[in-house]
C-alpha positions as semicolon CSV with decimal commas, in nm:
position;residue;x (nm);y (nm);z (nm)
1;X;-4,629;2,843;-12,659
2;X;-4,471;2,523;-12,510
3;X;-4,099;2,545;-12,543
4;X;-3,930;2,178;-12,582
5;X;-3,569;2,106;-12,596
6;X;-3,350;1,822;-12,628
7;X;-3,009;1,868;-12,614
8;X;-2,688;1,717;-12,654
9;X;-2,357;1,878;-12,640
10;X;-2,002;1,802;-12,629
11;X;-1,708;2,056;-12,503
12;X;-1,341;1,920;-12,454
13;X;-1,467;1,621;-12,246
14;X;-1,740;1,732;-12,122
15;X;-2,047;1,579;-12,221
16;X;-2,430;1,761;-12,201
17;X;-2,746;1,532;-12,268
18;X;-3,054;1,606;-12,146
19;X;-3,423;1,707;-12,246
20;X;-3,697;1,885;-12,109
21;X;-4,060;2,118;-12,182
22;X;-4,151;2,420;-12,074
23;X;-4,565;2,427;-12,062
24;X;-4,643;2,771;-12,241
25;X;-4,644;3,077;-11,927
26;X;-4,443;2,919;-11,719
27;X;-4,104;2,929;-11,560
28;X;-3,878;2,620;-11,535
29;X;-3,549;2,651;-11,264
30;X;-3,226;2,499;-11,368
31;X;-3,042;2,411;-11,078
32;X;-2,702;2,214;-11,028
33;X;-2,337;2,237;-10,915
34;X;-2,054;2,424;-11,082
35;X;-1,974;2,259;-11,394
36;X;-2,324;2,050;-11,442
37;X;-2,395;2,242;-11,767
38;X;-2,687;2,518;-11,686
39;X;-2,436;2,775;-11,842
40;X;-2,393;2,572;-12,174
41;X;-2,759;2,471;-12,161
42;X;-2,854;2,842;-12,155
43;X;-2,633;2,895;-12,494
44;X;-2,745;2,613;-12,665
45;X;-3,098;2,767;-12,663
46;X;-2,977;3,143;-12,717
47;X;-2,815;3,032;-13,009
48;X;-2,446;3,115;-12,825
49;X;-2,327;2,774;-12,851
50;X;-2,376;2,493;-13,131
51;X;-2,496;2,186;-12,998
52;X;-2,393;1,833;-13,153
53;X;-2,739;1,777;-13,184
54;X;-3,044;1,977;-13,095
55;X;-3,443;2,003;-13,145
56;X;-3,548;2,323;-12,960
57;X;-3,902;2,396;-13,087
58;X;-4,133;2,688;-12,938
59;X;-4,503;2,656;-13,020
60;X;-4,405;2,424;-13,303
61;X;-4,167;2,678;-13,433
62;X;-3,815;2,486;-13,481
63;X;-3,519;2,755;-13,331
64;X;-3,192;2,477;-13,384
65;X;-3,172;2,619;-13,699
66;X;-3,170;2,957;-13,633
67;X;-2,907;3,217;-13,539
68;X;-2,921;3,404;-13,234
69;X;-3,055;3,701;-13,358
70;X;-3,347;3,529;-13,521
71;X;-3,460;3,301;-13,252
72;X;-3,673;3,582;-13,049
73;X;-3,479;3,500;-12,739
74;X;-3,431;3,760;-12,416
75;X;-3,138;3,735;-12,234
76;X;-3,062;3,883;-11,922
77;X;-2,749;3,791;-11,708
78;X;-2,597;3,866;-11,379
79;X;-2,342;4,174;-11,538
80;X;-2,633;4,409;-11,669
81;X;-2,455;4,455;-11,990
82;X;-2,578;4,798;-12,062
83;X;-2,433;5,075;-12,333
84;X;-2,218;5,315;-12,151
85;X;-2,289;5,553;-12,408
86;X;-2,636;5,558;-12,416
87;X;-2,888;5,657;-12,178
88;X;-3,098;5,450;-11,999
89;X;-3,342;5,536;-12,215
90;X;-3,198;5,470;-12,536
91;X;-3,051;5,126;-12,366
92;X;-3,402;4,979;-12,322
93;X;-3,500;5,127;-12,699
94;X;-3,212;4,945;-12,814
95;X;-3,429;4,656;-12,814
96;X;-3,707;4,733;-13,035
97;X;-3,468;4,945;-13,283
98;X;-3,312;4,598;-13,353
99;X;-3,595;4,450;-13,422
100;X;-3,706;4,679;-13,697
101;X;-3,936;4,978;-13,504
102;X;-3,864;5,321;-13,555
103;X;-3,688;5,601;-13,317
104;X;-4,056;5,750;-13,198
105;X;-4,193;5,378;-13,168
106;X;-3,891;5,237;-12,992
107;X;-3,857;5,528;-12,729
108;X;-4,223;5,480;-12,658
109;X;-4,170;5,059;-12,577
110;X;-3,897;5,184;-12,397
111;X;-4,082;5,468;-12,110
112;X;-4,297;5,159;-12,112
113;X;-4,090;4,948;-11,986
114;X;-3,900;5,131;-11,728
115;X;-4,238;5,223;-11,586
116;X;-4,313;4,830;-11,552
117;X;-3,951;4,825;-11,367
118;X;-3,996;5,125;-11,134
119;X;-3,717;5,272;-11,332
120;X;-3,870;5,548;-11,534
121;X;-3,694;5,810;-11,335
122;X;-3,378;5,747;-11,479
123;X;-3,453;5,748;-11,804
124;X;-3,179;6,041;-11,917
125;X;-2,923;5,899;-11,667
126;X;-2,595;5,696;-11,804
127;X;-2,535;5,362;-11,666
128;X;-2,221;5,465;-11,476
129;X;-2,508;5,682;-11,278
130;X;-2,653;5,363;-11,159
131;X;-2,635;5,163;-10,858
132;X;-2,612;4,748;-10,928
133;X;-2,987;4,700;-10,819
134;X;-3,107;5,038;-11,075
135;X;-2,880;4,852;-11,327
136;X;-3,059;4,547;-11,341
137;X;-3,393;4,699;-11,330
138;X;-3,280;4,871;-11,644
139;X;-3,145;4,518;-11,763
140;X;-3,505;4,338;-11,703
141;X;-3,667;4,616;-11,899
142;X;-3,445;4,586;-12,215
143;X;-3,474;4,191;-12,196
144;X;-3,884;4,272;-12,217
145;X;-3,878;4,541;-12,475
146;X;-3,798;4,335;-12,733
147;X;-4,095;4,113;-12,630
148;X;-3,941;3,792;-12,625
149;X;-4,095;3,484;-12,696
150;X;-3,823;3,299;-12,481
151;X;-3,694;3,458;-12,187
152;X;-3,338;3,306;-12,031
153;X;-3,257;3,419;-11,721
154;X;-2,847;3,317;-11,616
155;X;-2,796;3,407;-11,241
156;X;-2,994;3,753;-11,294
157;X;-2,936;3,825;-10,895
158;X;-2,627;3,677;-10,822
159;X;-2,422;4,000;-10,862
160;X;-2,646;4,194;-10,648
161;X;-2,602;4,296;-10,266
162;X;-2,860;4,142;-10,039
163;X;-3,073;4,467;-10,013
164;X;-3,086;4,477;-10,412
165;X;-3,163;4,141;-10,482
166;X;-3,509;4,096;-10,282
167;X;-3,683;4,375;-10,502
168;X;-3,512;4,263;-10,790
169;X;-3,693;3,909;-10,780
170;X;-3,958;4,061;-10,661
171;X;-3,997;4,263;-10,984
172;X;-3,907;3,948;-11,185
173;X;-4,202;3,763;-10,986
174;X;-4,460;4,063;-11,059
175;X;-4,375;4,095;-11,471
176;X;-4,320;3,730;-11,531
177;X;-4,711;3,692;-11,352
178;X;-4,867;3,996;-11,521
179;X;-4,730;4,004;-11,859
180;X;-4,763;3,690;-12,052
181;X;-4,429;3,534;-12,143
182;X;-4,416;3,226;-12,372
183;X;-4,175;3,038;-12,146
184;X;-3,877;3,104;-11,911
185;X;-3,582;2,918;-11,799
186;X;-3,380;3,045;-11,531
187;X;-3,038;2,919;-11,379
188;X;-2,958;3,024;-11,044
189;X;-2,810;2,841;-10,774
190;X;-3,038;3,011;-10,505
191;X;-3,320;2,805;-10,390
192;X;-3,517;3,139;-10,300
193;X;-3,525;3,226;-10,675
194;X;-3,656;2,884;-10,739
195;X;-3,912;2,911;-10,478
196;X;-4,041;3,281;-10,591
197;X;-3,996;3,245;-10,969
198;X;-4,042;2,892;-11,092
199;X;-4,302;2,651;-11,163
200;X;-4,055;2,352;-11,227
201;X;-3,745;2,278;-11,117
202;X;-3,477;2,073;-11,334
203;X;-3,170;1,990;-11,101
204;X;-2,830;1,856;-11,341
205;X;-2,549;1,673;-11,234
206;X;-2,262;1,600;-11,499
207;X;-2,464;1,716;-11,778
208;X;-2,760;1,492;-11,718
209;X;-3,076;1,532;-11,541
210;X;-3,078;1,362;-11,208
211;X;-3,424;1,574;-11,070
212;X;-3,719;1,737;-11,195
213;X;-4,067;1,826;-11,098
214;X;-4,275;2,126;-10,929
215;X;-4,055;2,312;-10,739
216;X;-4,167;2,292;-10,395
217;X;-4,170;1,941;-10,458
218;X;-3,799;1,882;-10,531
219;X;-3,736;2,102;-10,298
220;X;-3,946;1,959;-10,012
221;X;-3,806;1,575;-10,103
222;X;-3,473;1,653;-10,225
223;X;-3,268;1,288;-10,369
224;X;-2,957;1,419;-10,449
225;X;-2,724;1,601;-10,200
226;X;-2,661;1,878;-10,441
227;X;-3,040;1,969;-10,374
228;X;-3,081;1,875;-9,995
229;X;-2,807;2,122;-9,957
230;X;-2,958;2,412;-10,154
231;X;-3,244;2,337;-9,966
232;X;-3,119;2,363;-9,649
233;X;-3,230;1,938;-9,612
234;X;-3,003;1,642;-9,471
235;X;-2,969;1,397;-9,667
236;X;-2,804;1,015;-9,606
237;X;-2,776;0,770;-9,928
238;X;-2,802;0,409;-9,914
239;X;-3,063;0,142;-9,972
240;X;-3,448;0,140;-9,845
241;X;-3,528;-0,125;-9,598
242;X;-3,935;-0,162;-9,393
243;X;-3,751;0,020;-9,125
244;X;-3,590;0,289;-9,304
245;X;-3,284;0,322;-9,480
246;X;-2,964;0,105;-9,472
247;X;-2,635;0,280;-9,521
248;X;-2,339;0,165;-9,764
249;X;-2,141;0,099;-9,398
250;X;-2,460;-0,103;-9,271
251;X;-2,564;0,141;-9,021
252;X;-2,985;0,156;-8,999
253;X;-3,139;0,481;-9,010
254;X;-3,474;0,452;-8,934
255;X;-3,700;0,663;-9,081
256;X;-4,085;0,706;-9,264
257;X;-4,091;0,533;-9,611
258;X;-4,240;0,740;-9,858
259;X;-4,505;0,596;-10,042
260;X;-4,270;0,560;-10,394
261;X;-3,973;0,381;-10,203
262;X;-3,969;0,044;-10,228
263;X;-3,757;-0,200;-10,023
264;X;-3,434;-0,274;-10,173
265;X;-3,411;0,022;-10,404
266;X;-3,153;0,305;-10,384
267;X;-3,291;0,556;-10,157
268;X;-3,175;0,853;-9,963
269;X;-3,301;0,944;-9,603
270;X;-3,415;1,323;-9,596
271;X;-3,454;1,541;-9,296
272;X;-3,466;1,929;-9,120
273;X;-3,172;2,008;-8,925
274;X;-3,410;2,161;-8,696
275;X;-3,530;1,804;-8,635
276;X;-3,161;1,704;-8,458
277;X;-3,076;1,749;-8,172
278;X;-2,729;1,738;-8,050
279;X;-2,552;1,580;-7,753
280;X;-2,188;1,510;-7,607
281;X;-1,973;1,262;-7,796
282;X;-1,917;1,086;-7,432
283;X;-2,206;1,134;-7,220
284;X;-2,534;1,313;-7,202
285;X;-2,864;1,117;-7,225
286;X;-3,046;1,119;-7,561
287;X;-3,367;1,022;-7,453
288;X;-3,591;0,787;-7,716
289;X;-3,459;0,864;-8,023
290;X;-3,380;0,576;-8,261
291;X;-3,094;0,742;-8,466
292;X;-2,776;0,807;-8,268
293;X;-2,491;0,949;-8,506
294;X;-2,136;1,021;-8,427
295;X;-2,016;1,341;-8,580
296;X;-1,707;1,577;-8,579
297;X;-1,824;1,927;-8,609
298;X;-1,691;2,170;-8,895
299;X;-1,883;2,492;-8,858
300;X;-2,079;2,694;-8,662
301;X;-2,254;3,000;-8,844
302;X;-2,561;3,221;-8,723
303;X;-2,857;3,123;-8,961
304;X;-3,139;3,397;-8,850
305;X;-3,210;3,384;-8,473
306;X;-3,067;3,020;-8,463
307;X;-2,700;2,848;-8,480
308;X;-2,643;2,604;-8,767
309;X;-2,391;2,315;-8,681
310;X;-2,210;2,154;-8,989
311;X;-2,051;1,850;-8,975
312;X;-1,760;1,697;-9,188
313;X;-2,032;1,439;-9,257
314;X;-2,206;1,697;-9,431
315;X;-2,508;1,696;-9,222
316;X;-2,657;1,980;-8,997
317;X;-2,822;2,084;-8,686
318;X;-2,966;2,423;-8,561
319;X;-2,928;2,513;-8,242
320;X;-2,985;2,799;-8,012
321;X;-2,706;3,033;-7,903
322;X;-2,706;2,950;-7,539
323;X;-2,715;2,543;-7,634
324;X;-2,408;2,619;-7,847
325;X;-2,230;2,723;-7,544
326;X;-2,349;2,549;-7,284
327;X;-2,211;2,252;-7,468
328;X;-1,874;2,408;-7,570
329;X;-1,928;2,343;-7,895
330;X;-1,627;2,427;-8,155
331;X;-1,460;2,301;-8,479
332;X;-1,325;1,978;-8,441
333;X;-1,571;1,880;-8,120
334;X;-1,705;1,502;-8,115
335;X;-2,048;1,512;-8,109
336;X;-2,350;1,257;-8,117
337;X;-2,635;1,388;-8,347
338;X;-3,024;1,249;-8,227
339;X;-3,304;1,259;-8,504
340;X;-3,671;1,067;-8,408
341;X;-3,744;0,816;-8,688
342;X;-4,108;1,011;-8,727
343;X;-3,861;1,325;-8,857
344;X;-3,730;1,118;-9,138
345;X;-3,903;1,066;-9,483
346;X;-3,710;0,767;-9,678
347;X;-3,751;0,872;-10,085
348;X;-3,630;0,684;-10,372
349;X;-3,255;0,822;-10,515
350;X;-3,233;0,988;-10,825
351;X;-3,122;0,840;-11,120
352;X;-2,765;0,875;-11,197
């Protein structure tokens, strides 16, 4: 079932317009900044929010229409949303009881799937008996009892600690790859999610798609600096030129042209911080690289065995622990920043 959606909303003055397909199985990622519209995306297609205008068809099947209850739609948030009354038991049976099935039935969906979740064990427990990771498990397997033909997916892991939320998409990766879902969308602002749960990725910006594609494409050749930054990428804007990129300020940055960037087009200048190497604002020798860059550093945070430097230019360099402080570096340091043209792919921007 191939979910497709266009979309246009309009809150206060805020403005949402975009469209998109899902291909049937498969998971697309929305990604964007605070206030981009993923949330209000997400409840135009649960049925939580009525759009100005709308087609949102699954398998031919028109949902606009419909109300929430009736579009077949699983949601599952970051706040697991469970009865405090009921057991877990009777929380996941929920599900199918409000879709018509009977007590026996419904309990039997329900051992079902808390087995899927590695959750049967708590079946009698009450929520307040749960830790947040247990929770969600419990929340994943209510979602999937009432056997969705849409599954949204808003932040499921942001709530979680960092030991919870590994399994948890790891659980999410194993059912959304073994049981046949029509289509997903998930909003998260983690690129990990992305990575482990989605096929496609759909970045917004100001209610308007400014990305989309496979998701370790995007990812890889980010053109915005909302996703160079989720994905860990530099990024510089400007205009492509044969040798690279040309700033707004004139500087050159010279870099690789990918294949699809064409001279004179808006362009943006991508790049690993591991690729930059860092030197004294004054002195030092830089060796052969083409790119020199003055830059004030901001922060200095341990990223795995590594250091990563932040800039108030917004871009970044990792560095080992003894390099940090063998050259003194600290907030507010001038600094030159070294990249070798060979390190740096030129793509075309996205459209704004």
């Amino acid at each position: 079932m191939t979910l497709h959606a266009e979309i246009g909303l309009a809150r206060g003055g805020f403005e949402l317009s975009v469209g998109f397909d899902v291909p049937a199985g498969s998971v697309l990622a929305i990604l964007g900044p605070n206030g981009s519209g993923k949330s209000s995306l997400l409840g135009c297609l649960a049925g939580l929010l009525a759009a100005r205008q709308a087609v949102i068809t699954l398998d031919g099947r028109a949902l606009h229409g419909l109300p929430a209850h009736a579009r077949a739609v699983g949601l599952l948030s970051q706040d697991p949303l469970l009865f405090p009354h009921l057991s877990v038991l009777d929380n996941v049976a929920f599900a199918p009881r409000s879709k018509g099935e009977g007590r026996a039935r419904s309990r039997e969906i329900a051992r079902h799937w808390l087995a899927e979740v590695d959750a049967a064990e708590f079946a009698e427990r009450r929520p307040g008996a749960l830790s947040g990771g247990q929770a969600q498990r419990v929340a994943v397997a209510r979602a999937l009892a009432a056997a969705p033909d849409l599954l949204l997916l808003d932040e499921p892991l942001a709530a979680l600690d960092v030991d919870a939320a590994p399994a948890i998409r790891g659980l999410l990766r194993r059912v959304l790859s073994t049981h046949r879902i029509a289509a997903t969308v998930l909003v998260t602002h983690d690129p990990l999610d992305a990575l482990a749960l989605a096929d496609h990725v759909l970045v917004l910006a100001g209610g308007k798609a400014v990305e989309r594609g496979p998701t370790r494409e995007v990812l890889a050749a980010p053109r915005t600096a909302f996703t160079a930054r989720i994905a860990g990428l530099n990024l510089i804007a400007g205009t492509a030129v044969e040798e690279g990129l040309r700033t707004e300020d004139g500087a050159l940055v010279a870099g690789m042209l990918a294949p699809d960037a064409v001279a004179g087009e808006p362009a943006v200048a991508v790049f690993e911080p591991s690729a930059v190497s860092v030197y004294p604002a004054e002195d030092g020798h830089p060796g052969s690289p083409r790119n020199l860059i003055p830059a004030v550093v901001s922060v200095l945070e341990p990223h795995g065995p590594v250091i990563r430097l932040r800039t108030t230019s917004g871009l970044s360099a990792e560095l080992t622990p003894a390099a940090v402080a063998d050259l003194g570096l600290e907030p507010g340091l001038g600094v030159r920043l070294a990249v070798k043209a060979t390190t740096i792919t030129v793509h075309p921007a996205a459209a704004q």
